[in-house]
VMD Tcl script that builds the backbone (N, CA, C; Angstrom):
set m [mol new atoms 309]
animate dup $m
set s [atomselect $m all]
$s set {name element resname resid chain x y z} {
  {N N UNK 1 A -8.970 76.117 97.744}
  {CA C UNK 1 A -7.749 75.783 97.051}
  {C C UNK 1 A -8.083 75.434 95.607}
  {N N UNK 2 A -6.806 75.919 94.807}
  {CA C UNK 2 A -7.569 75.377 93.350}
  {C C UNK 2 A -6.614 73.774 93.380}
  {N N UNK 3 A -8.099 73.534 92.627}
  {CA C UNK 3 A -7.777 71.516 91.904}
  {C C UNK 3 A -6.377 71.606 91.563}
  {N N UNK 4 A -5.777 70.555 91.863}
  {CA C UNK 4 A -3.918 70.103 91.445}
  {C C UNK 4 A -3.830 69.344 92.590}
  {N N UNK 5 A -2.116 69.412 92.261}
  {CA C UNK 5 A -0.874 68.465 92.922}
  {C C UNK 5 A -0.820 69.207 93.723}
  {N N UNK 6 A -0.366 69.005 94.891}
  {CA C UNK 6 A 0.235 69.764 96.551}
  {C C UNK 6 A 1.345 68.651 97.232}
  {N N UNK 7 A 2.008 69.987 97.393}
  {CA C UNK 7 A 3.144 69.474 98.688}
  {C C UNK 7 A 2.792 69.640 100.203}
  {N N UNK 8 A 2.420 68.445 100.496}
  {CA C UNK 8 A 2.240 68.558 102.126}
  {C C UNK 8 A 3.314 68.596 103.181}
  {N N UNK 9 A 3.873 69.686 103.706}
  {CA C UNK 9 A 4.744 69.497 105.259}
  {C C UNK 9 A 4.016 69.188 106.504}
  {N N UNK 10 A 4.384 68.658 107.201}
  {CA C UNK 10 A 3.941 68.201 108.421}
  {C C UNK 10 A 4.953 68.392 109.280}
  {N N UNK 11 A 4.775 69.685 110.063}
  {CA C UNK 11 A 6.007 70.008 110.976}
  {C C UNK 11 A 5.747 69.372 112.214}
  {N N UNK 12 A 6.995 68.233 113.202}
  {CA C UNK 12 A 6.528 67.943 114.349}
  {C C UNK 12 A 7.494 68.208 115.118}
  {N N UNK 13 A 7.566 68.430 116.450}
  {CA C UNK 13 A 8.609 68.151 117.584}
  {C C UNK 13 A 7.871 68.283 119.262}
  {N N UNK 14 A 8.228 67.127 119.685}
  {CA C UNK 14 A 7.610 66.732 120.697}
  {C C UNK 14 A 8.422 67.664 122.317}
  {N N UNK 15 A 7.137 68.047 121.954}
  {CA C UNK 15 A 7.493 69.469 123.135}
  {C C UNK 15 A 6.921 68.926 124.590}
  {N N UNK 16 A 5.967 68.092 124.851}
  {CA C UNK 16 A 5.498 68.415 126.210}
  {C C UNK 16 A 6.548 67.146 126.722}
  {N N UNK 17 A 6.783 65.810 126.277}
  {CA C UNK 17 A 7.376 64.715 127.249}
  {C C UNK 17 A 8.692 64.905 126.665}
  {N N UNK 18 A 9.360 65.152 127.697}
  {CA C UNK 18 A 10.679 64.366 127.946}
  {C C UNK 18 A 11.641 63.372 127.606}
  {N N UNK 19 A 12.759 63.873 127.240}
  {CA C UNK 19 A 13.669 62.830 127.094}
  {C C UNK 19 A 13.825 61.281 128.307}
  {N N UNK 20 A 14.138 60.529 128.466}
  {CA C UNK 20 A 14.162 59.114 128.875}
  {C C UNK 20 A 14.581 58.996 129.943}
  {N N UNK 21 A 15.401 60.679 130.489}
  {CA C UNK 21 A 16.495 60.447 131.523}
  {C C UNK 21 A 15.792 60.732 133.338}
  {N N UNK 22 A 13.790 61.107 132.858}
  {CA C UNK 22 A 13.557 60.872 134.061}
  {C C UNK 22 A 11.864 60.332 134.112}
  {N N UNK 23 A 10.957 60.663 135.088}
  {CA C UNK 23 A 9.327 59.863 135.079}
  {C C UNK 23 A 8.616 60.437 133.691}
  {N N UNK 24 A 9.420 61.975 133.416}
  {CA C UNK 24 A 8.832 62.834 133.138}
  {C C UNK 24 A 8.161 62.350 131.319}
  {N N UNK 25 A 9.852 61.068 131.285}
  {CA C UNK 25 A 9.918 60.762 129.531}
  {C C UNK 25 A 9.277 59.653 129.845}
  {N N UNK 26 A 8.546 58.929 130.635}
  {CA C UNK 26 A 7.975 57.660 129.813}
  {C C UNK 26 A 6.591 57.636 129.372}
  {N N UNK 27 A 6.113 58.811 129.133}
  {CA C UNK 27 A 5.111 58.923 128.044}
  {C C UNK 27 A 5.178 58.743 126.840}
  {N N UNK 28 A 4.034 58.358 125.897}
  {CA C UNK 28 A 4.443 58.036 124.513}
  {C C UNK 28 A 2.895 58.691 123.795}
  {N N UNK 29 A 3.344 59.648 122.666}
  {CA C UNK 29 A 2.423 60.267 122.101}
  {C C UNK 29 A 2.241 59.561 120.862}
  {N N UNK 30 A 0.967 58.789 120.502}
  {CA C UNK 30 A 1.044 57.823 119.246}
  {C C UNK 30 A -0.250 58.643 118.637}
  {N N UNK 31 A -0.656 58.381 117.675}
  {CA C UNK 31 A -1.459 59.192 116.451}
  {C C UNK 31 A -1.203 58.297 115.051}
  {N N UNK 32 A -2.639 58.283 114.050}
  {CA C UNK 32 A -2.347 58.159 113.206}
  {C C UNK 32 A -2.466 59.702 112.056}
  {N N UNK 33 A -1.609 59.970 110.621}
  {CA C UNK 33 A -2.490 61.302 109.735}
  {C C UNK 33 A -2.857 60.240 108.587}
  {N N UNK 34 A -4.162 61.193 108.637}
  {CA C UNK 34 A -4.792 61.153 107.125}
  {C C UNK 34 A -4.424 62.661 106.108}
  {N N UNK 35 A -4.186 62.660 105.249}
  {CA C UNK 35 A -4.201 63.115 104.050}
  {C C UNK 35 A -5.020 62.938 102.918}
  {N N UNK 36 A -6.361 63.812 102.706}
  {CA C UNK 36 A -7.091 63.523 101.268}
  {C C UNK 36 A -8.100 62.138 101.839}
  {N N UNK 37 A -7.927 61.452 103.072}
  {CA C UNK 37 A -9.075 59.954 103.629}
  {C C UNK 37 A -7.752 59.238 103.053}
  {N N UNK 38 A -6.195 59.112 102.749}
  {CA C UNK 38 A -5.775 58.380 102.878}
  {C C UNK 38 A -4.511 58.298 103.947}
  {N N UNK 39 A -4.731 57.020 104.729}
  {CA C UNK 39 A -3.470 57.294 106.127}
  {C C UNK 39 A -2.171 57.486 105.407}
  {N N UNK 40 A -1.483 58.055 105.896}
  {CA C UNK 40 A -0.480 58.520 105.648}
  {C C UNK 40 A 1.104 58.467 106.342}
  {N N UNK 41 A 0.365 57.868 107.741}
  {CA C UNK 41 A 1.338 57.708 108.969}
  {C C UNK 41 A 0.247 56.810 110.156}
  {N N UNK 42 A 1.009 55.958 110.074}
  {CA C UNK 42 A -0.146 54.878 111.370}
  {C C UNK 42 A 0.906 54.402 112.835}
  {N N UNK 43 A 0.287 54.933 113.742}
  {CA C UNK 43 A 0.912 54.814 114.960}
  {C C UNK 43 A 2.015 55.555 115.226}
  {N N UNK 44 A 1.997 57.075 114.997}
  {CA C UNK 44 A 3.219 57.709 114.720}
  {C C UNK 44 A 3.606 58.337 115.682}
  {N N UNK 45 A 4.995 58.119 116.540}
  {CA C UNK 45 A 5.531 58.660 117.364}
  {C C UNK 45 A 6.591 59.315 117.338}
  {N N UNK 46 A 6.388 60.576 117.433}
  {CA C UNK 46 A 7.387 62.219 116.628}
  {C C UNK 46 A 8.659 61.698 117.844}
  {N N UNK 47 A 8.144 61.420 118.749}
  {CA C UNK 47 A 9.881 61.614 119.798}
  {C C UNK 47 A 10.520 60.255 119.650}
  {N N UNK 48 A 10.160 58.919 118.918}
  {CA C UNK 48 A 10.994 58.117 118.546}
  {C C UNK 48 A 11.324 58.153 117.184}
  {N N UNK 49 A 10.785 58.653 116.348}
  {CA C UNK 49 A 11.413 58.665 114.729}
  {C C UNK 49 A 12.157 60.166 114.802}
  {N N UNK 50 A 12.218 61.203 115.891}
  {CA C UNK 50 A 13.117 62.535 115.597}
  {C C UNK 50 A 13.962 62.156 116.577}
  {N N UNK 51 A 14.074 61.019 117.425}
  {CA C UNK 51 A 15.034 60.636 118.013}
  {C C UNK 51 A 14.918 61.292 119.109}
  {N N UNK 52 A 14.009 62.158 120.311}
  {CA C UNK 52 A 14.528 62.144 121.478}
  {C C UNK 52 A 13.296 63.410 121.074}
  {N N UNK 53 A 12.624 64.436 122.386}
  {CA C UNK 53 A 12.344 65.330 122.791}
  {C C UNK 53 A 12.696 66.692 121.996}
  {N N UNK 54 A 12.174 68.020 121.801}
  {CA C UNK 54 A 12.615 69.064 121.397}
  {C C UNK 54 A 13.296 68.899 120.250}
  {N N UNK 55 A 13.106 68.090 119.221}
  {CA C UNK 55 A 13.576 67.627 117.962}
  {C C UNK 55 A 12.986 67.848 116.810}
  {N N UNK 56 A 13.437 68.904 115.980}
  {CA C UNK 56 A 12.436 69.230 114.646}
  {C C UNK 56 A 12.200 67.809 113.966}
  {N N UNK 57 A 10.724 67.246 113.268}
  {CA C UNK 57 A 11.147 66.567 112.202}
  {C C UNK 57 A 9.895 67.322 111.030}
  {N N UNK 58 A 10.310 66.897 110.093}
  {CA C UNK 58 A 9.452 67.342 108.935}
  {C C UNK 58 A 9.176 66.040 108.077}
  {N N UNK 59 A 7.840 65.687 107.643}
  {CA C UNK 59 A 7.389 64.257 106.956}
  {C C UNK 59 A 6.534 65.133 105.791}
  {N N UNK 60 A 7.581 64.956 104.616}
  {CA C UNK 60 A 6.170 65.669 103.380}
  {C C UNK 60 A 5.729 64.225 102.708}
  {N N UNK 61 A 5.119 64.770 101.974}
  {CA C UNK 61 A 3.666 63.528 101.217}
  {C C UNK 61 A 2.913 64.866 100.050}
  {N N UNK 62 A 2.845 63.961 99.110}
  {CA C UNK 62 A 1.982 64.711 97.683}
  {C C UNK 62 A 0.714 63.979 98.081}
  {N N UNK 63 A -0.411 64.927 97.622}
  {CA C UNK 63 A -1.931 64.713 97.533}
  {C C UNK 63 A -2.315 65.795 96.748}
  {N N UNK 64 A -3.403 64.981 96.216}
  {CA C UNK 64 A -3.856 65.717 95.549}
  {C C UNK 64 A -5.426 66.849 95.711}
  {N N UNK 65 A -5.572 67.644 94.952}
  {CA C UNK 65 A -7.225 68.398 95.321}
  {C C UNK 65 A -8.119 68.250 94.114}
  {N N UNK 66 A -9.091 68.064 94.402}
  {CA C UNK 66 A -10.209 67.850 93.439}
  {C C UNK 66 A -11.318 68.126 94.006}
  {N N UNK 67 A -11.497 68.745 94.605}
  {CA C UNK 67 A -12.504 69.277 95.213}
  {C C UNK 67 A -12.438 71.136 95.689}
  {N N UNK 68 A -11.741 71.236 96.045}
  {CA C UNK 68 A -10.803 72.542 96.330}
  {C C UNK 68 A -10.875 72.235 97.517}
  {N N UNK 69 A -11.022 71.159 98.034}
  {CA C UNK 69 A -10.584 70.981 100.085}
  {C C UNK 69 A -9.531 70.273 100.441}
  {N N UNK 70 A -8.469 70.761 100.958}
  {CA C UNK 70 A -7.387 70.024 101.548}
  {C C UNK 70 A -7.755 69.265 102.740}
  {N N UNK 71 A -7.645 68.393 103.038}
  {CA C UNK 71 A -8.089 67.551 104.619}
  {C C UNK 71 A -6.981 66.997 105.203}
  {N N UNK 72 A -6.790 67.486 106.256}
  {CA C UNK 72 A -5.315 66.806 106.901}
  {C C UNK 72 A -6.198 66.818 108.255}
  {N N UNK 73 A -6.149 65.416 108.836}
  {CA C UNK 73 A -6.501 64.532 109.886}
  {C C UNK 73 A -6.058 64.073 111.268}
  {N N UNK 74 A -6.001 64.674 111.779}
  {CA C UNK 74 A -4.955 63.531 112.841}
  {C C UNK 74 A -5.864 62.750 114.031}
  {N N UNK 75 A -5.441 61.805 113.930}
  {CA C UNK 75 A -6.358 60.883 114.536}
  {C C UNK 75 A -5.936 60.020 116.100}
  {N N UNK 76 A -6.006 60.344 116.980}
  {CA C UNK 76 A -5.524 59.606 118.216}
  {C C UNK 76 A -6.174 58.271 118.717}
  {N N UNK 77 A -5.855 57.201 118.561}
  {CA C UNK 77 A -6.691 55.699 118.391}
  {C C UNK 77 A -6.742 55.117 119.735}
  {N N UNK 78 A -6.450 56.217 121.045}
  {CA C UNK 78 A -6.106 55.169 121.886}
  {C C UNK 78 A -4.658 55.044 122.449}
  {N N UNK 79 A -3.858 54.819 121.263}
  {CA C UNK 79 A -2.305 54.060 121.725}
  {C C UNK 79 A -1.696 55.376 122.199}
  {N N UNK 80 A -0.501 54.647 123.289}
  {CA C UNK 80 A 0.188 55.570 124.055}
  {C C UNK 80 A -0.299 55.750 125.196}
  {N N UNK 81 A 0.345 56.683 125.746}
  {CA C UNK 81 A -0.248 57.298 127.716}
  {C C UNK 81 A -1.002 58.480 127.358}
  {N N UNK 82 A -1.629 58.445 128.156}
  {CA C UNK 82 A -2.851 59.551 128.912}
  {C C UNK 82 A -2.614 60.681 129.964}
  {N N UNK 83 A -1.748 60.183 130.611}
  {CA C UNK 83 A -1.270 61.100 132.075}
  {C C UNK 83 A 0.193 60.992 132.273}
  {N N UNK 84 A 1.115 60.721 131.698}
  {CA C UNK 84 A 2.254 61.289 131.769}
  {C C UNK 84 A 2.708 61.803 130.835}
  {N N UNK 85 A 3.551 62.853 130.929}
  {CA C UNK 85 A 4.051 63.355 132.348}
  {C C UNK 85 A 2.716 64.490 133.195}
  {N N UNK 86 A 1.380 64.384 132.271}
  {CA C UNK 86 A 0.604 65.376 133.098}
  {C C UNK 86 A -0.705 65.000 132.645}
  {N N UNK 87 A -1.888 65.113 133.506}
  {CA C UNK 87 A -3.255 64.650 133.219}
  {C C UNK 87 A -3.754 65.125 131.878}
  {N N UNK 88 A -3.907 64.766 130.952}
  {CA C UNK 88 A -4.593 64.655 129.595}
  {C C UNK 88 A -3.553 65.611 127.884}
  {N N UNK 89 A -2.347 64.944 128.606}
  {CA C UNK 89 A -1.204 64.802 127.756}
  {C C UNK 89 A -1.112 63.368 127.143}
  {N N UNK 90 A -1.975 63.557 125.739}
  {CA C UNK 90 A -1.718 62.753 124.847}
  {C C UNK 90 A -2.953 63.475 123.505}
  {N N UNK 91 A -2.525 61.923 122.414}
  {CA C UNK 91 A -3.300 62.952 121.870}
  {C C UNK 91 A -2.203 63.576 120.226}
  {N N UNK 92 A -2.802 63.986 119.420}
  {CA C UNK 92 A -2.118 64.121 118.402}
  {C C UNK 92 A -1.156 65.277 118.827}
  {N N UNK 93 A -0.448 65.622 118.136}
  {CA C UNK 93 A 0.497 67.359 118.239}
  {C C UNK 93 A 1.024 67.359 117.140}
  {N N UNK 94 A 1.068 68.532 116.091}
  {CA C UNK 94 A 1.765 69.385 115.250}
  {C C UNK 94 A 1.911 70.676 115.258}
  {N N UNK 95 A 3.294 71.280 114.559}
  {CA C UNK 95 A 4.059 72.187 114.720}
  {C C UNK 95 A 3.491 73.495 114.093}
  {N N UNK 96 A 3.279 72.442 112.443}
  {CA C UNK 96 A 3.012 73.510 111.465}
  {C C UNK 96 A 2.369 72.600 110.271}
  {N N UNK 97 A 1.819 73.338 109.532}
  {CA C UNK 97 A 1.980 72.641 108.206}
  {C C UNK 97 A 1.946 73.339 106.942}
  {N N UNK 98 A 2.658 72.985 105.949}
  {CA C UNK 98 A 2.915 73.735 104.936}
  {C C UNK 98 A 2.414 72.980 103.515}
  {N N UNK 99 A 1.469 73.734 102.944}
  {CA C UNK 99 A 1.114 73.109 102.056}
  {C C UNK 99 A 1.363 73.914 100.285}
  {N N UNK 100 A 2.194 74.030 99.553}
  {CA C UNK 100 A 2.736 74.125 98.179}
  {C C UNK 100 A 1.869 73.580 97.221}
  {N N UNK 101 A 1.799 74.286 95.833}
  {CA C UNK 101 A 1.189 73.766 94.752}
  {C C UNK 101 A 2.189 72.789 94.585}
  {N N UNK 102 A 1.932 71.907 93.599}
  {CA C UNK 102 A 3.408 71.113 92.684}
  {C C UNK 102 A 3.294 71.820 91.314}
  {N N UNK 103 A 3.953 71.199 90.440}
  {CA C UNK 103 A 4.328 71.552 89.192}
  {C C UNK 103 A 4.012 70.295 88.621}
}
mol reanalyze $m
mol bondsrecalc $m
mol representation Tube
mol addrep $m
């Protein structure tokens, strides 16, 4: 990448657990991102901030390059479930990510 400003997208929607209405939703997928070695999102759970299951959300953030390496991180600390709704469902998840020069 050349040195500058960047637009970071971070596409999420929580595809494997379930909405609330059965065993299937009381899993909780927590993660922290880094961007550039700086956090960016700590303890982040896509199906309570997009409000429910199968829910687009999009979180952008500017960083910068000086190196020509973009680094996007995701980091699973532990927090959240492990086995529901299925043995080794947890764990970070993203959609997409889109990364733009700036101006």
């Amino acid at each position: 990448m050349e040195n500058g400003k960047y637009t970071v997208e971070l596409h999420f929607a929580e595809i494997e657990m379930g909405d609330p209405y059965s065993w299937r939703g009381l899993g909780r997928r927590m993660f922290d991102v880094y961007i550039q070695g700086d956090r960016v999102l700590r303890d982040f759970n896509v199906q309570a901030e997009a409000g429910g299951s199968k829910r687009a959300l999009v979180k952008t953030f500017e960083a910068s390059v000086n190196n020509t390496v973009m680094d996007v991180h995701f980091f699973w600390a532990g927090k959240g479930t492990c086995c529901i709704p299925y043995q080794g469902t947890y764990g970070p998840q993203v959609s997409a990510i889109r990364v733009s020069q700036g101006t």
